[in-house]
N, C-alpha and C positions, 0 to 999 in steps of 0.2 A: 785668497779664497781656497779653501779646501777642496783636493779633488775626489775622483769618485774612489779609491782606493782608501784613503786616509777618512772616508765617513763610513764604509761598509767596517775598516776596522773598528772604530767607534763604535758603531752598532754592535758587531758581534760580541766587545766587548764590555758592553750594557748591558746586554742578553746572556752572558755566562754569570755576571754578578746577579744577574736580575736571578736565575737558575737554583744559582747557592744559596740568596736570600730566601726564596721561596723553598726551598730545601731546609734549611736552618729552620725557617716557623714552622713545618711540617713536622720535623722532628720534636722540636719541642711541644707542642699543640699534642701531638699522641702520647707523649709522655705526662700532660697535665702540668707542665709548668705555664704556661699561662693563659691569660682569660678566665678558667674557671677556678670557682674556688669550692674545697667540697664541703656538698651539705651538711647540716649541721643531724646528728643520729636522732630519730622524729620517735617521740617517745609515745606512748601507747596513752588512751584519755585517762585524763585523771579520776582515781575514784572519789566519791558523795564522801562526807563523813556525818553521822549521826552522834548527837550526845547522851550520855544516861546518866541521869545520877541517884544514890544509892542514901538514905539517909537514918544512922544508926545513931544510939544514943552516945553511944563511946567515936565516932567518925563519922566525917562523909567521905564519899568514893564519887568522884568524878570522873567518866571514862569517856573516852573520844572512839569510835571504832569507822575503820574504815570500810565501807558496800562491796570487800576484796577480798577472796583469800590467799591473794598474792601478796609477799612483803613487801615493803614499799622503806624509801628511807623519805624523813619529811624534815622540816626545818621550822619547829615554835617556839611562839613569843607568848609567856605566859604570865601574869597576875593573880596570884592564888591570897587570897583576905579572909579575914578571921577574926572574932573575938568579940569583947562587950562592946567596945566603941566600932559602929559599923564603918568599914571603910579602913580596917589596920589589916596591913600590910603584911603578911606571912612570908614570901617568896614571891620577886620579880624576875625573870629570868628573857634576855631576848637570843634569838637565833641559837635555841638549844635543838642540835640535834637525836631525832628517833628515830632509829633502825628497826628493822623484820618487822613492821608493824603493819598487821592484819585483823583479820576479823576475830582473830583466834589470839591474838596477841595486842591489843590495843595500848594508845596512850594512854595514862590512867594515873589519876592525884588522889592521896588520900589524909584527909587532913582529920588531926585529931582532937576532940572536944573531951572537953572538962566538964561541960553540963550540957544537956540534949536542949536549954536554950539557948547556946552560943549561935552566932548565925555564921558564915560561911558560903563563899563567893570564889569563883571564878573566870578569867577574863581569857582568852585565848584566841591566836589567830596559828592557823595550820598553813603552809603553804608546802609546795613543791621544792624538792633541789635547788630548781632553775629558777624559782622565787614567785612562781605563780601563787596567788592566794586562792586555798580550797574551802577553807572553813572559818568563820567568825562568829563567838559567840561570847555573851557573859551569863552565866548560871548561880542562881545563888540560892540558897536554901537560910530561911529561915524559921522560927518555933512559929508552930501553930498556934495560932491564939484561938481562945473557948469560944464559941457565939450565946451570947448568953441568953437566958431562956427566961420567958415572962411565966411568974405565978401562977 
């Protein structure tokens, strides 16, 4: 049986390790090695994007702009179509990136016709850096037809 000398040692040294431990996470806990982990940098809301498109007999102009006049980098997936058989395929493009693109500087396609009946289309998704999706849309222009007129 242990007597009372040989338990008070014991204890006291329980209570110095016990000291150091809680010394040790102290120090580290202020320095951020453990527990947290740091937040991730909260990026400001996303801007709207609106489409326009422009249609000339020699081209059309497809332009994306953003409700910003801040530049922005974005990340699209684009399908740009064209020509007599509707549905051919000009340029596919996915996760192309655009930089400094503002209101003043928009993304902008411009495809060029051979006769102002060609038709002309296209498909596009905008998203964020960080892969949030902002804009989806498909546009396509094609020839007016006459509405014909009774006698």
């Amino acid at each position: 049986m242990p007597d009372d000398e040989e338990t008070a040692m014991t204890t006291s040294t329980i209570l110095q390790r016990s000291f150091v431990c809680l010394f040790f996470a102290a120090v580290l806990l202020s320095a951020g090695c453990l527990g947290q982990e740091q937040a991730p940098a909260v990026e400001g809301p996303a801007p709207e994007f609106r489409g326009e498109t422009f249609n000339y007999d020699d081209r059309v102009i497809f332009r994306f702009i953003p409700e910003t006049d801040e530049a922005g980098t974005y990340s699209v997936n684009y399908i740009l179509e064209q020509g007599v058989s509707w549905g051919t395929t000009r340029e596919s493009r996915e996760n192309v990136i655009f930089a400094n693109v503002s209101r003043a500087n928009p993304i902008e396609f411009v495809l060029p016709r051979e006769s102002p009946s060609d038709t002309a289309a296209v498909e596009i998704e905008i998203r964020s850096t960080a892969g949030v999706l902002l804009y989806k849309s498909r546009i396509a222009v094609t020839p007016v037809t006459p509405t014909p007129t009774l006698p």
